[in-house]
MIVEX-308395 format. One record per residue: x, y, z of N, C-alpha, C, O in turn; residue number from 1; residue in three letters. Coordinates in pm, whole numbers, plus 50000, padded with zeros to 5 digits. Each point is the difference from the previous one (the first is absolute). Example, Ala and Ser with C-alpha at 12.3 -4.5 7.8 and 13.67 -1.06 7.14 Angstrom:
BEGIN
     nX     nY     nZ    caX    caY    caZ     cX     cY     cZ     oX     oY     oZ    k    r
  51319  49431  50780  49911  50119  50000  50090  50120  50000  50104  49998  50066    1  ALA
  49861  50107  49862  50082  50119  50006  49923  50109  50073  50051  50111  50017    2  SER
END
This chain:
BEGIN
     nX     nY     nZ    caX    caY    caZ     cX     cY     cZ     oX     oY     oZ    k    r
  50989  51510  48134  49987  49854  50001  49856  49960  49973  49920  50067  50065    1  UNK
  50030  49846  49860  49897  49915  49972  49938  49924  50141  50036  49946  50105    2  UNK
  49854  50086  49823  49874  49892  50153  50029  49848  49963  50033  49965  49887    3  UNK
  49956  49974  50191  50034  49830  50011  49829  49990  49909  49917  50085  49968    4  UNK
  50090  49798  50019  49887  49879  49964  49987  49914  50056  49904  49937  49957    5  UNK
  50140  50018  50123  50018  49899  50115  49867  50002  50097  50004  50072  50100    6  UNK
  49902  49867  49879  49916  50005  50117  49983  49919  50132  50011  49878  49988    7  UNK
  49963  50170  50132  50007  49969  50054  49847  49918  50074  49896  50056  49967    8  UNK
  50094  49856  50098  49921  49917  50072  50014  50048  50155  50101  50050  50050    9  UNK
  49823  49935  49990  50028  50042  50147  49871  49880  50100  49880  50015  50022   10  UNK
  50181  49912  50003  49892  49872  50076  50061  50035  50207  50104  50008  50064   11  UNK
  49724  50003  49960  50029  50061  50122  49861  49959  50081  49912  49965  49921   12  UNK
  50051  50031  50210  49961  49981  50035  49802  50080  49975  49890  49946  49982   13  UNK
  50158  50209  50032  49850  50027  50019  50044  50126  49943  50118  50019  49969   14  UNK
  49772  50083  50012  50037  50108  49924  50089  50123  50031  50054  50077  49921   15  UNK
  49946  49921  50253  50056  50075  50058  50161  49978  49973  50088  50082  50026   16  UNK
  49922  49838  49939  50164  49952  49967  50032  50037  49842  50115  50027  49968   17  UNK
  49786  49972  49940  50000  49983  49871  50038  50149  49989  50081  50030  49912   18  UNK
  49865  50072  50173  49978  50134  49997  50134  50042  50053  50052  50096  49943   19  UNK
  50014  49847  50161  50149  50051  50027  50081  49939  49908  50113  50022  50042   20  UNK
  49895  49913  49854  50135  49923  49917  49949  50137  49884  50064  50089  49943   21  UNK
  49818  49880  50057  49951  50107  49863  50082  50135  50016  50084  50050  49925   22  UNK
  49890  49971  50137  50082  50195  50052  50138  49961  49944  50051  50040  49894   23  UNK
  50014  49855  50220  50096  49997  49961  50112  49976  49863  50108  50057  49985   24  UNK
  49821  49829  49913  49981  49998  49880  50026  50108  49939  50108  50050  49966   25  UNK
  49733  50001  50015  50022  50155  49944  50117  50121  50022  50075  50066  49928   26  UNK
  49895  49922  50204  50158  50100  50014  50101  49943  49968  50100  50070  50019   27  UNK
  49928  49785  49922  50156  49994  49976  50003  49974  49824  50087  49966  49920   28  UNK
  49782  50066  50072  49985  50024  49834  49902  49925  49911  49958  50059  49900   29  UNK
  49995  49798  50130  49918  49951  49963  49870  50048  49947  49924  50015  50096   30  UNK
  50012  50019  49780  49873  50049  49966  49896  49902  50107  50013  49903  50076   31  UNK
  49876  50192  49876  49885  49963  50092  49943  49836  49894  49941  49904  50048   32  UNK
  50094  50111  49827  49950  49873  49922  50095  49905  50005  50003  49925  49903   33  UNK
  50088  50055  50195  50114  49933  50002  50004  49860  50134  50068  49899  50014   34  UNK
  49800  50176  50077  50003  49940  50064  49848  49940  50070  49896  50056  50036   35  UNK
  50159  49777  49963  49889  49949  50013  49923  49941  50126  50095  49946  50057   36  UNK
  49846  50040  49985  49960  49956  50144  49937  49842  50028  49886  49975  49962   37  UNK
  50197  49921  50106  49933  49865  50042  49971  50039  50155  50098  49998  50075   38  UNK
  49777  50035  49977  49974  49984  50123  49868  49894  50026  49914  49954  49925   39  UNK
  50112  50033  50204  49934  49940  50059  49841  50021  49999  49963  50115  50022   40  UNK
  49935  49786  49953  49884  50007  50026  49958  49989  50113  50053  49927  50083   41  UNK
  49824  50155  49942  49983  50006  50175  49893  49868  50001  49926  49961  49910   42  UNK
  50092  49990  50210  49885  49874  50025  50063  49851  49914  49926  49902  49984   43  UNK
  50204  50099  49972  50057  49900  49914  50123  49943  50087  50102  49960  49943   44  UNK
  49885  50037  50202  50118  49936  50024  50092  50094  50041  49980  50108  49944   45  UNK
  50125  49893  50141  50106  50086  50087  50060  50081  49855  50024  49960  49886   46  UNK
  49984  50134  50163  50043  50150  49904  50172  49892  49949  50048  49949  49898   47  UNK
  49978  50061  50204  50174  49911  49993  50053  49903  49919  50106  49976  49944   48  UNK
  49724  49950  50076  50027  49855  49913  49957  50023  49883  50009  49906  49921   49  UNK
  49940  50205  50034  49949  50004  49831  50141  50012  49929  50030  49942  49896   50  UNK
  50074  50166  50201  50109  50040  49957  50116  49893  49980  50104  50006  49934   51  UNK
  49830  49870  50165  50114  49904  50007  49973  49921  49894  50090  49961  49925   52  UNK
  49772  50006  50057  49968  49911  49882  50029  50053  49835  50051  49942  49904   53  UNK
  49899  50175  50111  50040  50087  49896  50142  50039  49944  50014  50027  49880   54  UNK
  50066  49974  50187  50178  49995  50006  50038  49923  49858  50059  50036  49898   55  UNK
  49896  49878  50132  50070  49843  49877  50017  50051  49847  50095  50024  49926   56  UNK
  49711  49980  50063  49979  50079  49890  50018  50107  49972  49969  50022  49883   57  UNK
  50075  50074  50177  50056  50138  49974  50146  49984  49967  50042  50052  49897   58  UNK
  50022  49896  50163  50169  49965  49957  50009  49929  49881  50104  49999  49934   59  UNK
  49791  49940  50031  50011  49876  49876  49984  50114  49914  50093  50017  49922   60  UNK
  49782  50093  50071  50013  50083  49894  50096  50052  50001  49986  50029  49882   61  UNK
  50101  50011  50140  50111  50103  50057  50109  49933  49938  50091  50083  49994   62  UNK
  49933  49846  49975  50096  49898  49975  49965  49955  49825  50075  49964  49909   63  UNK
  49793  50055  50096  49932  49972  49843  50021  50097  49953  50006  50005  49877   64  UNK
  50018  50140  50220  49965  50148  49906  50133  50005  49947  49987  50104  49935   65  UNK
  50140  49857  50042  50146  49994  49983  50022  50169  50018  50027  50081  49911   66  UNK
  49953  49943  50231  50054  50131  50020  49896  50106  49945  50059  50104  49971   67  UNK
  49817  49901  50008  49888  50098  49994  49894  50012  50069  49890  50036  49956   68  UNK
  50154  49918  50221  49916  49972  50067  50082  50053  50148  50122  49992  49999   69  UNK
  49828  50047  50090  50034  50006  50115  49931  49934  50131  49899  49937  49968   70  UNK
  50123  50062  50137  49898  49909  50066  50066  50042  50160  50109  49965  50045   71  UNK
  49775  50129  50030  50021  50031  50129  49918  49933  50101  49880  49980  49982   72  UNK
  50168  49993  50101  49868  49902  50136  50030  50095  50071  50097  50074  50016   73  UNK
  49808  49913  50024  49963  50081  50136  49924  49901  50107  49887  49959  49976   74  UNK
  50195  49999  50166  49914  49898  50050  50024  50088  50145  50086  50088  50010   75  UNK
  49823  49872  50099  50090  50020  50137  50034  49896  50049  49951  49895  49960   76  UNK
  50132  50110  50130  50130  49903  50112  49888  49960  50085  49994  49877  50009   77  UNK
  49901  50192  50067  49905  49905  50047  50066  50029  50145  50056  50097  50053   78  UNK
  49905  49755  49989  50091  49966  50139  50109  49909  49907  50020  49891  50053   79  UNK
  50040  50125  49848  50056  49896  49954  50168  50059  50050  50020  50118  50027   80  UNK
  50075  49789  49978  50143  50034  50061  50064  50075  49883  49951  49986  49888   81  UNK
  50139  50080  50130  50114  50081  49881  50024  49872  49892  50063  49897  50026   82  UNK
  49875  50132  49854  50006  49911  49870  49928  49910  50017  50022  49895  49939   83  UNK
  49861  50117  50154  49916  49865  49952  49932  50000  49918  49978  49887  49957   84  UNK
  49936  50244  49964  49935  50014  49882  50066  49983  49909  49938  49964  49900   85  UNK
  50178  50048  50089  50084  49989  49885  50067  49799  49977  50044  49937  49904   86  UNK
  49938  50042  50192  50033  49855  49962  49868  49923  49988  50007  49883  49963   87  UNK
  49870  50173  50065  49869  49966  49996  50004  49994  49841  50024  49891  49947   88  UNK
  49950  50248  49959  50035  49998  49884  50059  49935  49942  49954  49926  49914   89  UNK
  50187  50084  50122  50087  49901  49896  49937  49832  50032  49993  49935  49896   90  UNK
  49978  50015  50185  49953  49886  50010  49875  49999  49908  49989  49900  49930   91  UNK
  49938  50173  50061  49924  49990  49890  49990  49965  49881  49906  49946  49943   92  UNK
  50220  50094  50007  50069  50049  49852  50038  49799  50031  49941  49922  49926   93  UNK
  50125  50038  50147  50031  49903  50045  49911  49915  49948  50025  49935  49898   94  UNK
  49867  50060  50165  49917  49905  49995  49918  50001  49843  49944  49905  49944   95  UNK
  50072  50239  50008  49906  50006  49874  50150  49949  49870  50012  49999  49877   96  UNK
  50045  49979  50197  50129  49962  49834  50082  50087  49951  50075  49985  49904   97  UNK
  49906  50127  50179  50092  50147  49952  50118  49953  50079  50015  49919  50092   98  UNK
  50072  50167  49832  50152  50057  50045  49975  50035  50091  49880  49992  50027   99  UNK
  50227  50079  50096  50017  50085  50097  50041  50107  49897  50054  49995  49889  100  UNK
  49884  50136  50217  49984  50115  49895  50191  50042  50045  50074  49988  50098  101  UNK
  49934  50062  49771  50158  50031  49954  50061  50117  50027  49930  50100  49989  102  UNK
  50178  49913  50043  50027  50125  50101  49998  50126  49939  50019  50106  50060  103  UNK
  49949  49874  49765  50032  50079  49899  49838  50023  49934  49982  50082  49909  104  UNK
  49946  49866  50128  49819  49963  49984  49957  50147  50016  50056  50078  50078  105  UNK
  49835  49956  49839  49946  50104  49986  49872  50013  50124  49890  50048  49976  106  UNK
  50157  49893  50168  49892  49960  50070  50000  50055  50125  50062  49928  50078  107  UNK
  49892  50174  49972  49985  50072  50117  49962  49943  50132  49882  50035  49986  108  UNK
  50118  49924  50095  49953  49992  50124  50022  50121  50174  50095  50024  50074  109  UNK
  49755  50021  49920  50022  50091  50154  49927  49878  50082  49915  49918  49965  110  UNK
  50143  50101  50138  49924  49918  50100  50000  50099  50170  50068  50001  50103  111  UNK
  49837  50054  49854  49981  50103  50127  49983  49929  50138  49907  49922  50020  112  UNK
  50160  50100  50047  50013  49940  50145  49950  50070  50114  50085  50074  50048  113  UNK
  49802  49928  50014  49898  49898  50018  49919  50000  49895  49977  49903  49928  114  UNK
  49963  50238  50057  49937  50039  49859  50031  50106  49920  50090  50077  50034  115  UNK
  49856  49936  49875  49988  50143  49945  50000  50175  50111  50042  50116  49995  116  UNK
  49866  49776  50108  50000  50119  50077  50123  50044  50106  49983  50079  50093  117  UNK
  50126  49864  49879  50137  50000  50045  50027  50122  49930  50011  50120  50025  118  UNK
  49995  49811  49888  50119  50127  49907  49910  50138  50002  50069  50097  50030  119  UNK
  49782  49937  49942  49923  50087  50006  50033  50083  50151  49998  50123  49997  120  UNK
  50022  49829  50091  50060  50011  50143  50066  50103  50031  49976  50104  50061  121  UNK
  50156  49827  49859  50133  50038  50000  50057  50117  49918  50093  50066  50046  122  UNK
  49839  49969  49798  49937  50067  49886  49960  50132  50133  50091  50066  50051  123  UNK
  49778  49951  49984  49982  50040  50084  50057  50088  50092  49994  50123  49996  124  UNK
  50084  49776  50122  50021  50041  50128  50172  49989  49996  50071  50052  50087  125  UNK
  49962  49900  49838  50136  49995  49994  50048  49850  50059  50101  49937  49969  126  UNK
  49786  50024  50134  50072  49856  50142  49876  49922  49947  49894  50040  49952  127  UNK
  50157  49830  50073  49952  49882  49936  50015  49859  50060  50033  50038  50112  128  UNK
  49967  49847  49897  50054  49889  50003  49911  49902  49967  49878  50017  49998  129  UNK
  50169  49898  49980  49950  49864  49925  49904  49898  50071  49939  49908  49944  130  UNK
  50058  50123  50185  49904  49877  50059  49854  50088  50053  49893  49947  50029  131  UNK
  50134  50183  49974  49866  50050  50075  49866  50021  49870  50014  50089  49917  132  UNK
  49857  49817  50079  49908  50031  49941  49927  50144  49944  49885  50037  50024  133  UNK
  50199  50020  49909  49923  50138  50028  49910  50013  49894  49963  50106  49948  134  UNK
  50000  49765  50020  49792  50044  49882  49903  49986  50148  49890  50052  50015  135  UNK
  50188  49859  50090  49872  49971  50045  50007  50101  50170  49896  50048  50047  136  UNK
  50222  49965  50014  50042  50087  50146  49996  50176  49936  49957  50099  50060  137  UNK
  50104  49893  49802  50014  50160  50000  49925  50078  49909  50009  50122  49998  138  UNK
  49907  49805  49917  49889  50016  49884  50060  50106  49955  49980  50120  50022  139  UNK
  50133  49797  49878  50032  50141  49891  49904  50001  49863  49952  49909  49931  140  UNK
  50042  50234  50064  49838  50025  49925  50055  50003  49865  50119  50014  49974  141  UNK
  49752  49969  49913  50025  50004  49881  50079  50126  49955  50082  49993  49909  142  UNK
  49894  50115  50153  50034  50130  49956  50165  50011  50015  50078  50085  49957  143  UNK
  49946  49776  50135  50172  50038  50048  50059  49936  49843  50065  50075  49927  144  UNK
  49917  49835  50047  50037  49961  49880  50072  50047  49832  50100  49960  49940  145  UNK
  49799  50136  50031  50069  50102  49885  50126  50016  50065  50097  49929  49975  146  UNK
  49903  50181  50123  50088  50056  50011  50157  49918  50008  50113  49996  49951  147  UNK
  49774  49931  50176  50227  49841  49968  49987  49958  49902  50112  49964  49964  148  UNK
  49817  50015  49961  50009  49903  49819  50100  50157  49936  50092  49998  49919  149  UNK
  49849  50127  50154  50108  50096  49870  50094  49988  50057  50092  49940  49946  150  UNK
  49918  50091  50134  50132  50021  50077  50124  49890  49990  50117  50032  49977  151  UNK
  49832  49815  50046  50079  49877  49941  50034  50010  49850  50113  49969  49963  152  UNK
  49791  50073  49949  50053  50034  49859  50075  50076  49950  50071  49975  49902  153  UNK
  49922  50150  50172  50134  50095  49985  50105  49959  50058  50105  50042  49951  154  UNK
  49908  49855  50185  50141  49941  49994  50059  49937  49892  50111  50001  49947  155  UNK
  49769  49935  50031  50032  49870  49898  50033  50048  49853  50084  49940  49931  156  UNK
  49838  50184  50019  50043  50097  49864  50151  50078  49961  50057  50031  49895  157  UNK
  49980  49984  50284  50110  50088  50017  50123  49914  50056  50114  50044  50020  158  UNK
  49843  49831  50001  50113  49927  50065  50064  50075  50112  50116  50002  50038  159  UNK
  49759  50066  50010  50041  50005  50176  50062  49954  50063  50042  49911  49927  160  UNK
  50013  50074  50181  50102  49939  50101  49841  50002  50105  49917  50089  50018  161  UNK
  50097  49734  50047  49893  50000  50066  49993  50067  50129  50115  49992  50045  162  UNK
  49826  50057  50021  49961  50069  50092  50079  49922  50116  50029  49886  49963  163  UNK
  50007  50140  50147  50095  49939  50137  49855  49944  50057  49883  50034  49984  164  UNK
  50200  49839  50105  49849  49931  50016  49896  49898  49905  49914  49929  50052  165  UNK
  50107  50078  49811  49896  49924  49929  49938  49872  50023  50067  49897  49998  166  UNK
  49846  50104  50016  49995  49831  50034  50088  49930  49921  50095  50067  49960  167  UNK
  49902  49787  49996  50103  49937  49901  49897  49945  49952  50048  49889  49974  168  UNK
  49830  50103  49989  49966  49950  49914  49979  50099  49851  49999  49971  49880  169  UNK
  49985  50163  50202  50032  50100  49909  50120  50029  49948  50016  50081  49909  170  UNK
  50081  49850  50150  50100  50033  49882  50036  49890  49965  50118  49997  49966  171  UNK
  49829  49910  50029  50025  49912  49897  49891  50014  49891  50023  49968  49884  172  UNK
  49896  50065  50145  49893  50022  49878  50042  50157  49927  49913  50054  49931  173  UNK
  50216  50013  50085  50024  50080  49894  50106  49951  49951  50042  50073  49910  174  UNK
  50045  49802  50116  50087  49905  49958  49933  49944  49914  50055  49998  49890  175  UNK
  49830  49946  50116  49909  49914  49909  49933  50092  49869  49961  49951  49894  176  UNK
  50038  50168  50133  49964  50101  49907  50059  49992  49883  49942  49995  49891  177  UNK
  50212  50002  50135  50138  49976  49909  49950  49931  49854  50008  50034  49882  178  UNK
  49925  49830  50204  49964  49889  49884  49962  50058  49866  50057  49973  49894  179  UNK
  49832  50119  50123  49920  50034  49921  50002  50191  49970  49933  50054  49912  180  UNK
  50157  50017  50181  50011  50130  49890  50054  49995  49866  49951  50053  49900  181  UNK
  50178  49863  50111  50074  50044  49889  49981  49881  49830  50008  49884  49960  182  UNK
  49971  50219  50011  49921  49965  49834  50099  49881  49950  50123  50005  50004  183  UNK
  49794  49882  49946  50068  49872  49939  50073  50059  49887  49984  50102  49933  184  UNK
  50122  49780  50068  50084  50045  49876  49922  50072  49867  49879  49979  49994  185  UNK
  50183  50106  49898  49925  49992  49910  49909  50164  50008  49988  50079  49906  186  UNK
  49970  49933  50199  49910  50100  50018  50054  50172  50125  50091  50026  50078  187  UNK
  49793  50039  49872  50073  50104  50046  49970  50049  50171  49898  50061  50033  188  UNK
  50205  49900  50055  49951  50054  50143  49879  50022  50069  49918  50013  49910  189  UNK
  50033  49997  50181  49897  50092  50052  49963  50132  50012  50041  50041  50109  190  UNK
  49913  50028  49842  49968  50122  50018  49966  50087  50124  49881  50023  50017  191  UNK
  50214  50034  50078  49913  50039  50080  49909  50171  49993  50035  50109  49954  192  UNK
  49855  49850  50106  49893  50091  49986  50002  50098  50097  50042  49982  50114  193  UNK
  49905  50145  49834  50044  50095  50108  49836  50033  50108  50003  50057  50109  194  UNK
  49893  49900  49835  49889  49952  50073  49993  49929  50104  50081  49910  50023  195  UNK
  49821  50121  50057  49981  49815  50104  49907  49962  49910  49947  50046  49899  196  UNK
  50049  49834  50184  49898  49937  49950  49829  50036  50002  49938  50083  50067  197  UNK
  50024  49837  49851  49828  49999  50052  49954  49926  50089  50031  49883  50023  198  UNK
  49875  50201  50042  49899  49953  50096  49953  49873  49989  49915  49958  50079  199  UNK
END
């Protein structure tokens, strides 16, 4: 099977996030020139809100690319309730004149609950849950990271069966994956790679 052309966008908070979608990407086939990075500037305002403001215009391209574009967010849940980032977003789209994104939209959303450092946790240790702070009570270290970014990608490459226990924001964000593996009409599948990813 043929490599896609389809590139992907990946708008996310800070780099540490840019670096776990990346792995994952790659391992589910995406070239390394395929994918592009909107993050956040440091000293410019809440990591969250670059992503929220940034949203509008990323879907508008996405929608301009007629299917040669992909488009992943990466935000965290915050203290925010189950789907409040996600109706945060779409209110966006709202307010900027966009559609609500389409159930068929080439448009990804994870929304890690509390943070990133949830799922890194859980990746990890196997046990997890959604309300305990663990960037700031359990200081999971940079070094824990690779390893759950591979480890989530080989579920996500192999269509794993999720682990007993998952949090749910993690499995809805390999529900949301869906959007964007499988190659737009016209073109040939994803390739998967027998590599991990890069560092």
């Amino acid at each position: 099977m043929g490599s896609r052309r389809v590139r992907v966008v990946v708008l996310c908070e800070g780099m540490a996030d840019y670096r776990f979608a990346y792995r994952c990407l790659r391992q589910c086939g995406w070239r390394e020139d395929q994918i592009t990075a909107n993050i956040s500037r440091s000293g410019r305002g809440s990591a969250y809100d670059h992503v929220l403001d940034a949203y509008p215009a990323e879907v508008h391209a996405n929608r301009k690319g007629m299917g040669q574009r992909d488009l992943l967010v990466v935000i965290d849940a915050d203290t925010q309730p189950e789907g409040g980032r996600e109706r945060q977003l779409a209110e966006r789209l709202r307010v900027a004149g966009e559609s609500a994104r389409g159930r068929k939209e080439r448009i990804s959303l994870w929304v890690p609950r509390r943070q990133m450092e949830t799922w890194v946790r859980f990746l990890k240790h196997g046990k997890a849950d959604e309300q305990t702070d663990y960037k700031r009570i359990h200081a999971v270290r940079d070094e824990d990271r690779q390893p759950a970014a591979q480890k989530f990608a080989r579920m996500l490459a192999t269509r794993q069966p999720m682990p007993h226990g998952v949090v749910r924001s993690m499995r809805k964000a390999v529900d949301e994956f869906e959007r964007i593996r499988a190659a737009p009409a016209g073109q040939s599948p994803v390739r998967r790679k027998r590599k991990g990813p890069r560092s």
